[in-house]
N, C-alpha and C positions, 0 to 999 in steps of 0.2 A: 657208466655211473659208478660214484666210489661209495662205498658202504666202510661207517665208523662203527668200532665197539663201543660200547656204555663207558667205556672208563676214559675212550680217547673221546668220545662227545665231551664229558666234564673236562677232561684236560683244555679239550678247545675255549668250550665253556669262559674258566678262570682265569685263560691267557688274555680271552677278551676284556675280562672283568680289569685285568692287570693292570693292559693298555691302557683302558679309558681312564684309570686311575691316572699312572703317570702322562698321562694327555691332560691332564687339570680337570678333572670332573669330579669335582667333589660332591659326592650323595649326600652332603651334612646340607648342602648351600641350594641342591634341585629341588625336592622336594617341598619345604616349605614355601617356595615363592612360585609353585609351578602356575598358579590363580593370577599372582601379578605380572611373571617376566612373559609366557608361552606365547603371546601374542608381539612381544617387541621385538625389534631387529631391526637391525642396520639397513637402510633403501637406496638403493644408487639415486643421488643426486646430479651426479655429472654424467647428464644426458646427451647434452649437445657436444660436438666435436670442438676441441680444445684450439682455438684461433689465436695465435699471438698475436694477429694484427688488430683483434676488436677486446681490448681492454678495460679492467675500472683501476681507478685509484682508491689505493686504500689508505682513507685520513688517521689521524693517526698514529703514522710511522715514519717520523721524524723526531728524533731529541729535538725538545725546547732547549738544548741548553748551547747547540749551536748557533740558536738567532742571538746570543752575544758573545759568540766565539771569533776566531782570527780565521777564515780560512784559508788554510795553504796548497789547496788545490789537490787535485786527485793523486791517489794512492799510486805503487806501482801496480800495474793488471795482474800481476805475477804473485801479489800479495795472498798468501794463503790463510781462508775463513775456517776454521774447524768447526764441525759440531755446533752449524746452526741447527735451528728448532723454527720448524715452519708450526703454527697454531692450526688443529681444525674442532669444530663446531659441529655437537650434535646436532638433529633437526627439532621441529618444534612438536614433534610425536614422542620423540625419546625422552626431549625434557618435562615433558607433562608424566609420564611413563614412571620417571626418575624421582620426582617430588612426592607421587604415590608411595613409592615405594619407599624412599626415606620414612613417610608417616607412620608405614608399619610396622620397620625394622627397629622403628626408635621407642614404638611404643609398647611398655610392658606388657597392656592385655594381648599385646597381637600376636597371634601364632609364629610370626616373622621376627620377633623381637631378638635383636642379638646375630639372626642369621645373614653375617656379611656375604657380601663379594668378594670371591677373588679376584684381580686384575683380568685376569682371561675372565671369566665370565660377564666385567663389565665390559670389556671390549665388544663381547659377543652381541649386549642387549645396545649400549650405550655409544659405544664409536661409528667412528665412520666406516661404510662400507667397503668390503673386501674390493670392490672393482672402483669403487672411487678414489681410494688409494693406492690403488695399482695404476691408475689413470695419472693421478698425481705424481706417484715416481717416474712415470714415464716423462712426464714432463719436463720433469726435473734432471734426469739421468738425459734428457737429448738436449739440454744445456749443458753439460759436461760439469754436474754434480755428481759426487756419489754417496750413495745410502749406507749411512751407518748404520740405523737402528729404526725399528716403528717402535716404540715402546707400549708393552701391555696395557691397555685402557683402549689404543687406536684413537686418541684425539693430537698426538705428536709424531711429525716427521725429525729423524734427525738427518742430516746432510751436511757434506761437505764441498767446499771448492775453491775458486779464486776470485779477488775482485772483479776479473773482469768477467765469468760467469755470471756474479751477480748483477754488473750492469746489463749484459745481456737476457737475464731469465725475469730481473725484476724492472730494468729499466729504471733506476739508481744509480749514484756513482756516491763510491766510500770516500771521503776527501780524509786530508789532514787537518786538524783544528789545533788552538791554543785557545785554553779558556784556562781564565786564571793564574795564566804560567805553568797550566801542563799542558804537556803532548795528549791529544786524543785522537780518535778516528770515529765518524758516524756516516752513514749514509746521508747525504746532501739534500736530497729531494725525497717526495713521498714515495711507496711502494705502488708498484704497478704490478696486475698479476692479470690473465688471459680471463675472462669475461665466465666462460663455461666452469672456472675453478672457483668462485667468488661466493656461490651456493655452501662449499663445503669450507675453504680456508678464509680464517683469519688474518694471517698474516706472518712475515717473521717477529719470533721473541725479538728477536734482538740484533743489528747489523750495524753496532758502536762498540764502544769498551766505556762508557758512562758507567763506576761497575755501582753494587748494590751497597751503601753506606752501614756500617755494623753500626747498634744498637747500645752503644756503652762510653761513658765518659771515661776522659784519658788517667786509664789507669795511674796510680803513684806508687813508687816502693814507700811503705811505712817501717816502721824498728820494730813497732811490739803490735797485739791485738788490742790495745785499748791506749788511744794514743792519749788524752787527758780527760779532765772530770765529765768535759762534754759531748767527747767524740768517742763514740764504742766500735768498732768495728764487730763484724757480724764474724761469729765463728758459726757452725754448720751447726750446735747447738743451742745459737741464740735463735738462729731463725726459727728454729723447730719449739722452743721456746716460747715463741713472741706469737706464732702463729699457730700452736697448741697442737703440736704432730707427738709429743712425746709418748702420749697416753695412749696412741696407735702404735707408735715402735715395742712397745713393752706389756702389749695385751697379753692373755694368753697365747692363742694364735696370732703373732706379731703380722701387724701390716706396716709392712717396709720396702712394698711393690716386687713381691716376690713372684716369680711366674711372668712378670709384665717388663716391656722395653718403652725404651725411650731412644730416639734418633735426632742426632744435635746434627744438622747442614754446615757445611763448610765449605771454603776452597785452597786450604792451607793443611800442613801433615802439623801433628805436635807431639811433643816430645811425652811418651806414656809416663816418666817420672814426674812429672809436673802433678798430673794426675796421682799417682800414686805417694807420692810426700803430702798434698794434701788431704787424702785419703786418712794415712794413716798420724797426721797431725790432728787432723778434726776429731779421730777416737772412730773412726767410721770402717766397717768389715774392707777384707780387701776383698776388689770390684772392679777392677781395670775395664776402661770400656773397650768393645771393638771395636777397630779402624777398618772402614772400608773404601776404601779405593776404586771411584769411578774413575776409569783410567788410569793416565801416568800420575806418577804420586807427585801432587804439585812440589813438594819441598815445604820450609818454611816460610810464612809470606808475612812481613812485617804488618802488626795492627791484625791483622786476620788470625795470629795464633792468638795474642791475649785474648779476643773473640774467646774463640774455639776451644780455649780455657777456660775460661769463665765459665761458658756454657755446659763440658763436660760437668767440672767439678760439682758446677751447684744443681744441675740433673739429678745427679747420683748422691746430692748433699741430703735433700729433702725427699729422693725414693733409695735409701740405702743398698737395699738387693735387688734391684731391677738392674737389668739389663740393657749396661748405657751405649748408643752404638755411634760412633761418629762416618757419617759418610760425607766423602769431600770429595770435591773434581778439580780439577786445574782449571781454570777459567783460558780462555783462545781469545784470539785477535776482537773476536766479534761476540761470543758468549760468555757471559760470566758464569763461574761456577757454581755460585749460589743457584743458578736454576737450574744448571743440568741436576745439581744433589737433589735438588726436590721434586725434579723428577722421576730420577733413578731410583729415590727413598719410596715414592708413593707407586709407579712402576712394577716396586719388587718385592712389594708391602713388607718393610721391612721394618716395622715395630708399628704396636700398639699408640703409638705418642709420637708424634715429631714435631720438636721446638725450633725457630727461628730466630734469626735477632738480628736479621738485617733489615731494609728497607729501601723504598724510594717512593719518594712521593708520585698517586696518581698519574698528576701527564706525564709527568718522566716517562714513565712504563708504555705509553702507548696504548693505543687501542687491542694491537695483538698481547701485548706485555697483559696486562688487564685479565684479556682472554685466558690467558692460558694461565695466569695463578686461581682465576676461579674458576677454571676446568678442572683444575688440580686440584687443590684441596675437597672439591664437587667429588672426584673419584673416590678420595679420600676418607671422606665420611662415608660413601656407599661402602667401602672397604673395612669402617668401621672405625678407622684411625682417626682420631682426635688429631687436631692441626694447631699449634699455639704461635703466635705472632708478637711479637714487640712492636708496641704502638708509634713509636718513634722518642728521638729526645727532644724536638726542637719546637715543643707546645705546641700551639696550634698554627704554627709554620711549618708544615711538614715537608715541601720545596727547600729551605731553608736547612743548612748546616747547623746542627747542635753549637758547632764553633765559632758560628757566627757572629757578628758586632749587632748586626740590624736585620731583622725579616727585609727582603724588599720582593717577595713571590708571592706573597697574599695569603692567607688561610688554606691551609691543605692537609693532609692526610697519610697515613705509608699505606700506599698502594696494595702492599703483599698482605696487608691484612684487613683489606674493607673486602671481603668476600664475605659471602653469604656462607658459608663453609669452614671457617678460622676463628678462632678465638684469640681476642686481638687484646693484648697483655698492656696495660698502664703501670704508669707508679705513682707511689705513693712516699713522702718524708715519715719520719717517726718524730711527732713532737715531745720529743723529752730534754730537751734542752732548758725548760723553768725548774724541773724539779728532777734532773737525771739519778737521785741517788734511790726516785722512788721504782723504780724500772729499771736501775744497774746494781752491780755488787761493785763495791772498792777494789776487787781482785778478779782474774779468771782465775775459773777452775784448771786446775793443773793438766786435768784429765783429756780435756776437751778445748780447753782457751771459751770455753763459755762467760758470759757474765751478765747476761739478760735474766730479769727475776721475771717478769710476767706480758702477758700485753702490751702494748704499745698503742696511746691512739696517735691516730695518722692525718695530716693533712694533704692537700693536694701536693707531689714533686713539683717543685719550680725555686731551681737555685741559679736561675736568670742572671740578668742584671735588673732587670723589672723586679727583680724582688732581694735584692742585694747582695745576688751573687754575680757571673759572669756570663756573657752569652745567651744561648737560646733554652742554655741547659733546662727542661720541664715536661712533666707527659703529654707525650703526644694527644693529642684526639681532634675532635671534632666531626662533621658531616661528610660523606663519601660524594663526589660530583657526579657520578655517574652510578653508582648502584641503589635500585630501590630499597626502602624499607621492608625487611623479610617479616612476616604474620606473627614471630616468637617474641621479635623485640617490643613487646609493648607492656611497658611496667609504669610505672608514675616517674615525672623525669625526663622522659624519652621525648626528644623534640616534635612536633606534630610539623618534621621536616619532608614527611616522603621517602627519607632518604635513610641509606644505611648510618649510622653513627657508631663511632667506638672512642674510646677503647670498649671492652665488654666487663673485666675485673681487673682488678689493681693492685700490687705488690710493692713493697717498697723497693725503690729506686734509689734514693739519693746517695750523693759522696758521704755525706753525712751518715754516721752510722752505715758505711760501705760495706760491700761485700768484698771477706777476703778471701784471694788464692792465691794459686803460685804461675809463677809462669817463666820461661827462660827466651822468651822475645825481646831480646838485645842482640847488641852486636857483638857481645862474646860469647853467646848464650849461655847467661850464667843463670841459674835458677832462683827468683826472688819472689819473697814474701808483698803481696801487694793487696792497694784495694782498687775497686773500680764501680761505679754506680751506672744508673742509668737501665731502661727498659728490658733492656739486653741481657740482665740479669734477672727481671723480674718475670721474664720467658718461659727460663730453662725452669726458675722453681718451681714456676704454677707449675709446667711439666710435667713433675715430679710429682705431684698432688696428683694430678690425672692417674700416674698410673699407679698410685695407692688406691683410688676410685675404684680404677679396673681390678685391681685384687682381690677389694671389698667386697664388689659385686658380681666378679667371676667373666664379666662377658666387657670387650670394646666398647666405647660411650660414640665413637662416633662423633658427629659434631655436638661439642660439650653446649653449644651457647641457648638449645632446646631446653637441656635439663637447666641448665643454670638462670635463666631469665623465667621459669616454671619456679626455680626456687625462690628465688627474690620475689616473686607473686604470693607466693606462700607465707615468705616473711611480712609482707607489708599486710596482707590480708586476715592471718589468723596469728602474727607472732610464734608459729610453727614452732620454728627454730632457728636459730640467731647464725645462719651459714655466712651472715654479710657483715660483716664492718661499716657501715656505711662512713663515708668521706664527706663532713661537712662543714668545711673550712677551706680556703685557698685556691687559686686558680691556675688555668696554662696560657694563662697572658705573657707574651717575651718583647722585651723590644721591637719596635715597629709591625706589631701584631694582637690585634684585642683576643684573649681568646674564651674561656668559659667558666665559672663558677662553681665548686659544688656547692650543695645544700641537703636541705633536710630528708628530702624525697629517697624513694628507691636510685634512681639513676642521675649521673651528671655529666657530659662530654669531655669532662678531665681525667675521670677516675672508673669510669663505669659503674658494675654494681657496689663498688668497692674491694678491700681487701676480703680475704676468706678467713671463718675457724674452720681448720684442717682437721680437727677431731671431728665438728659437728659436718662440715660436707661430705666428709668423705664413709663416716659412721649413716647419715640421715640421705644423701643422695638417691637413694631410689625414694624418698617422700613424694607424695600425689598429692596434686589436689583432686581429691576422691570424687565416685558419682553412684549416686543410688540410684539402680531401677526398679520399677515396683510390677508385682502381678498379682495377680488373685485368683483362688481357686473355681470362682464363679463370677460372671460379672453380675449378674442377679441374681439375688435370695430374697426370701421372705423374711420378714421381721422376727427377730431374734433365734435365724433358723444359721447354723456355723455355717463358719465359713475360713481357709486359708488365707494367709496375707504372705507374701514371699518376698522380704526385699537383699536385692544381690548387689554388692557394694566392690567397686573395685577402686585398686588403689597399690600402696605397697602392701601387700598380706597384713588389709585391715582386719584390726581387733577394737575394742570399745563395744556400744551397743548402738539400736533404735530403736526411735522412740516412731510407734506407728500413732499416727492422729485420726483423729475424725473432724474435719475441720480445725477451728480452736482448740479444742479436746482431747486428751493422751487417753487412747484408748489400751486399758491393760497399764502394766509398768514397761517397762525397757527390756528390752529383747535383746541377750550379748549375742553379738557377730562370731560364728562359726566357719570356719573354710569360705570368708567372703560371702554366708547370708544370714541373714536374720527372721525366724517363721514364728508368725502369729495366725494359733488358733483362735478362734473368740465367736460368739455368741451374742456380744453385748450391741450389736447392730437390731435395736428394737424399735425405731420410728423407720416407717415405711416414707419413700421418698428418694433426693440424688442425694450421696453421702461422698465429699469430697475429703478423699484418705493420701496420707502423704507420708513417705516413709522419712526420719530427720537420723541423720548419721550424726553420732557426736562426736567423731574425730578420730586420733591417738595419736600417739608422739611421732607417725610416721605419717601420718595422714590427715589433711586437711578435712573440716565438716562437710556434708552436703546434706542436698536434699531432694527430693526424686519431687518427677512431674506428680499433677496431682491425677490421681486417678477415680474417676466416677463413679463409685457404685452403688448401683439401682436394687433396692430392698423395696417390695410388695408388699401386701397384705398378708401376714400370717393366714394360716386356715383355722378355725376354729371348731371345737366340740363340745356339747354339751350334755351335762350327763343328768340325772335325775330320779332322787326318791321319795319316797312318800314315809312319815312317822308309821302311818300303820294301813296296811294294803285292804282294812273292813272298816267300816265305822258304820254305825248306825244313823239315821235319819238326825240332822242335828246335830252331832257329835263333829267339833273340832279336829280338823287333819293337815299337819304342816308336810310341804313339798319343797325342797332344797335342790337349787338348778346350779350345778358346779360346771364353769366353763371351762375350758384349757384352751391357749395361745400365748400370741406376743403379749405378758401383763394384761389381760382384759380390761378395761371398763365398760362404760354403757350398762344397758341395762337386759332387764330379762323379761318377755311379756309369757306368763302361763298361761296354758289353754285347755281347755275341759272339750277335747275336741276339736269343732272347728272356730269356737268362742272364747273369746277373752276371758279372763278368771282373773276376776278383778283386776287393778291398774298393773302396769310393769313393773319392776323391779329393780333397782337399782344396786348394779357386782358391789362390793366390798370385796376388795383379796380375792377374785375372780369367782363369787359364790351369791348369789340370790336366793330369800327365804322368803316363803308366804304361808302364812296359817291362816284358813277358814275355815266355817265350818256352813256354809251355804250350800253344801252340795243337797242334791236332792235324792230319795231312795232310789237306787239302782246302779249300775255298771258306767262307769266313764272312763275315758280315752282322756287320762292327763299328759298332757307335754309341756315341753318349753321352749320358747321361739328368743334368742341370743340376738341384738341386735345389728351386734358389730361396732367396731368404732375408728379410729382413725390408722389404726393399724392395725387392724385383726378384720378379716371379714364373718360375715352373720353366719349362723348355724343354727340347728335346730334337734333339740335330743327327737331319740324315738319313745314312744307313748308307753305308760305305764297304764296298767286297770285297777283304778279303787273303785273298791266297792260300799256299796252306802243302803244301810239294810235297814227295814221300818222301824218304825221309835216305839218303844215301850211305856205304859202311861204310868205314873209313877204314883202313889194316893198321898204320899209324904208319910206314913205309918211302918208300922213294921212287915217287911214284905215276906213272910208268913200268915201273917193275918188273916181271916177269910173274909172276903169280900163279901158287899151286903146282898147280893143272888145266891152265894153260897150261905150265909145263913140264914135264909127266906127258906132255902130248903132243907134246912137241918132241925128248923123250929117244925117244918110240916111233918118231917118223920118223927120226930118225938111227939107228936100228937097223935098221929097214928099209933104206935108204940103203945102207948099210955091206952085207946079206945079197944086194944084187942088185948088187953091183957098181957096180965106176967107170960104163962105160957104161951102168949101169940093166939088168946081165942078170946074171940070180938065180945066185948063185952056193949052191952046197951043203956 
């Protein structure tokens, strides 16, 4: 047996304590959800033994875009796949588990609020099983695959191999296509995968080079920032301008997303000067973002760097000192880089924020494709990271090329952002083109190349040819084909389609009034001053808002589309606070494709809730719509007997007062809100009966009114006492005596009957001011037991005093004379002695 000292126990102790740390055990993230998570975990699904000969097809997983391609027959076998992405699916216990838990983490009264996941922690509640995945590499690895990566979450395989491994593992063959007049490669036929795997996987991402189309109209070099009376170009403090961020940059404690990142996806490297000339042309701190490099560093990729410019620049345009991070991967034969970035970025949660600005429409993506961006973004928000997505450019063709002459794919969607998880980014034009001089300066500022004076209202983006410009160019949006309507989206507006719709908020997009940066994606790479519009820009801003948000408020938002369709309820409902612009002009109709309207309402499928004020969202964002609860000290009392009222008001750290009622009735005045409650003593509960009491919030600039259930309470019959005296406790026979019966209760009335005993004494009496008087003088000589018997009345019950003794003493006979006088017996006898007197003489001797 080994035997430790006290100080080598502690050492062992802390080493432990150490470990578990750097093993990912964060104590900040255990404790509070120990109620929700201790019961969740991963369950082997893949029971039965893995049979390559009894198969399912998995629909699907096929490009549509090969049923009108050329095909030129299969691939070489020798062809090498890098870095696919096999999709798996939690079970239907974890996602039930998962939706819980988002309600708590999101919501500010919850003990849970704010307290994210790490990756390893969601793997541990949320992925798939440690032996189902082990089951699955095996699989995989005896088709002569090999294992790159499981990435933290455990809902992604990564794997590598060759065409012909895949015909053999998937029972697939990769051809050669020409669509359009390019070279592509896609899998031919649907995906086939062994029958026992079909529980846990989805499918592969992806086994084409279809890649993901960026989110931005083709840039132009322009000469200056404001090219004539009508066209402004955006300098970094027009937008902040236009969209009221300035009053945040320049507070006391500036919010400029300090402390907070943001992560721009890519599959292209770019040149940090680009970035940094317009840094310091916009008047903006230096900020260089980090590059991070999943894998080999792709190089420069034509169209992918203007992207991936855009995006830094105007990230870090509208969050100045956040931390802007770009991660990119080189896209392979068969994966494109945009997904490995998004998932390496969510993986390795590597910022508070991540903006997108690519896209593909729904079927493109496949059923696995599908899967696994709202797996993704799902980790995402548990993680706590806010997702932003560009809705697409090509209106409500979202099949369809922004560059397109004519929709001919029908009404569609970008895929990467109809998740239930993503906040799916529209645009918006700046209508100032009637009177541009009321919204422009004649000059930029030297300082800054600004020249926006205020606001801008905004119509639906659509510089089409449907609306007389070219192409498809117009905000994306419209209804999602396969994901339902999530419980948050429901503002006025919102389709009663079932279905998910987006965009969700709108930014301006157009060329019009473009965004500018720099970029050196040419063929000399020479660095040039440009603009570029489109969704793809209106991404990265919102971004950037987000993680002002997060500064504001100290903690991750998570999926933003909770609070933000909670806000727009507030707006339409109390005029809160004006967080929306609403868009109520214009449509994303494009050539050969009808598409949708806005209008007056909170929501419209072109624009979403609209554009934002960046002061007031990001100042008012923790706003409620508040909710009173009510208690009482007693749920019964007697009439006008006190009584406690307590109502507890939650919200953002509501202030204001309540107004307690008694029915129709303000009982008392207004009671101001302290630490979230508001306490009413009172008294004035004096009709016995049901007393239906309501506690009424009146609001404040952070929080919406409410008003609590109503609560019943039952007030009895007060008790009553009666007291009683007499003018004068003797009187003699005859003699007039008044007796005064003073009651006490709830306000007495009714009346009082007095008793001489066990007898009435004369008629009852009726309270005035809770007091009864009677004067007689009927008593008769002797001792009596006076009381008084209190009726009671609709809210006081009867009572009865205890007996007083008046006394009633014989009567005196009066002659009416002076009562000295002697009475005529007394001088009958006074006449007889003075006769006597007189017959015996002076000396008293009898005379005869």
């Amino acid at each position: 047996m080994m035997y430790f000292s006290g100080a080598k126990i502690r050492w062992i102790f802390c080493s432990i304590i150490f470990v578990a740390i750097l093993a990912g055990i964060p104590a900040a993230f255990a404790a509070p959800h120990s109620g929700l998570l201790n019961s969740i975990a991963p369950k082997a699904r893949i029971v039965a033994a893995v049979d390559d000969n009894d198969r399912v097809v998995l629909s699907g997983s096929r490009h549509p875009a090969i049923l009108d391609a050329i095909d030129l027959g299969r691939v070489d076998d020798t062809l090498r796949l890098d870095r696919m992405m096999l999709s798996l699916n939690s079970d239907t216990s974890q996602t039930a588990a998962l939706e819980k838990f988002l309600s708590a983490v999101q919501d500010p009264a919850s003990a849970s609020y704010g307290q994210w996941l790490t990756p390893q922690s969601f793997e541990q509640h949320f992925g798939a099983s440690a032996d189902d995945i082990d089951a699955i590499k095996k699989w995989l690895t005896g088709h002569g695959f090999s294992i790159d990566e499981v990435p933290a979450g455990g809902r992604t395989i990564v794997f590598s191999g060759s065409a012909a491994d895949v015909r053999g593992a998937f029972r697939t063959e990769i051809h050669n296509y020409v669509r359009n007049g390019e070279m592509h490669i896609a899998n031919a036929s649907e995906v086939q995968i062994p029958r026992a795997l079909a529980t846990v996987v989805s499918g592969v991402v992806s086994l084409h080079d279809f890649r993901r189309r960026p989110m931005h109209v083709q840039a132009n070099v322009v000469p200056d920032y404001t090219a004539n009376a009508t066209t402004h170009y955006l300098a970094a403090a027009d937008f902040a301008t236009i969209y009221n961020l300035k009053s945040l940059y320049t507070q006391a404690v500036p919010i400029q997303g300090n402390g907070r990142s943001v992560a721009i996806l890519g599959r292209t490297n770019v040149a940090l000067a680009d970035i940094t000339t317009f840094r310091s042309n916009m008047n903006l701190p230096a900020n260089p973002p980090q590059i991070i490099l999943n894998g080999a560093d792709p190089g420069y990729v034509t169209g992918d760097e203007t992207e991936s410019d855009l995006d830094l620049q105007w990230a870090g345009a509208t969050a100045p000192a956040a931390t802007v991070k770009f991660v990119t991967t080189k896209s392979t034969a068969t994966t494109d880089g945009i997904d490995a970035s998004a998932s390496y970025a969510v993986s390795n949660n590597v910022a508070d924020v991540i903006s997108l600005s690519y896209g593909a429409c729904e079927k493109s993506l496949g059923t696995a494709g599908r899967n696994f961006y709202n797996n993704l973004w799902q980790q995402a928000a548990v993680q706590g990271t806010t997702v932003l997505v560009s809705s697409g450019d090509s209106g409500a063709a979202g099949c369809d090329s922004g560059g397109a002459t004519t929709a001919i794919h029908g009404a569609a969607v970008n895929g990467l952002c109809t998740s239930l998880y993503s906040t799916c980014v529209g645009g918006t034009l700046l209508a100032d083109t009637a009177t541009p001089s009321q919204y422009w300066a004649s000059t930029n500022n030297a300082a800054d190349f600004s020249s926006a004076l205020s606001y801008i209202p905004e119509v639906v983006w659509n510089e089409s040819g449907a609306n007389g410009g070219s192409g498809l160019w117009a905000s994306g949006g419209g209804a999602s084909l396969y994901l339902s309507k999530p419980s948050w989206q429901a503002v006025a507006g919102v389709p009663a389609d079932g279905m998910r719709d987006v965009p969700d908020v709108s930014m301006t997009a157009a060329t019009h009034d473009g965004y500018l940066l720099y970029s050196s994606d040419n063929a000399t790479r020479t660095r040039q001053l440009m603009v570029a519009g489109g969704t793809s820009a209106a991404a990265p801003s919102f971004a950037g808002i987000m993680a002002l948000v997060n500064q504001k408020t100290g903690v991750r938002q998570g999926n933003a589309n909770v609070k933000l369709y909670g806000l727009a309820a507030l707006q339409a409902a109390w005029g809160l606070n004006p967080y929306f612009h609403a868009i109520t002009s214009g449509n994303n109709s494009v050539p050969g494709q009808a598409g949708f309207s806005a209008n007056a309402v909170s929501y419209n499928q072109a624009t979403g809730l609209g554009s934002v004020d960046g002061n007031v969202l990001v100042t008012h964002w923790m706003d409620a719509a508040s909710t009173v609860t009510f208690t009482s000290s007693s749920a019964s009392i007697a009439a006008a007997q006190g009584v406690t009222f307590t109502a507890t008001v939650t919200g953002a750290s509501p202030t204001g007062t309540v107004q307690f009622k008694d029915g129709a009735g303000n009982l008392a005045s207004p009671v101001s809100v302290s630490a979230g409650t508001a306490v009413l003593s009172t008294n004035l509960l004096a009709t016995a009966g049901s007393h239906s009491i309501t506690a009424i919030y009146s609001g404040d600039s952070n929080n919406a009114p409410s008003t609590s259930a109503v609560f019943v309470q039952t007030v009895t019959k007060a008790s009553s006492a009666v007291g009683i005296t007499s003018s004068a406790l003797s009187v003699s026979v005859g003699q007039g005596v008044t007796f005064t019966a003073t009651v006490s209760g709830a306000s007495p009335t009714g009346a009082v009957q007095f008793l001489d005993g066990a007898a009435n004494l004369d008629l009852p009496v009726t309270l005035s001011n809770g007091v009864a008087v009677l004067t007689t003088a009927a008593l008769a000589q002797g001792s009596h037991s006076i009381s008084a018997s209190y009726t009671g009345d609709s809210n006081n019950l009867g009572s009865s005093s205890s007996a007083i003794t008046q006394a009633v003493t014989a009567a005196v006979v009066d002659s009416g004379g002076d009562s000295d006088a002697p009475t005529l017996p007394q001088w009958g006898a006074m006449l007889l002695a003075l006769l006597l007197m007189r017959a015996m003489g002076k000396n008293g001797t009898r005379r005869i």
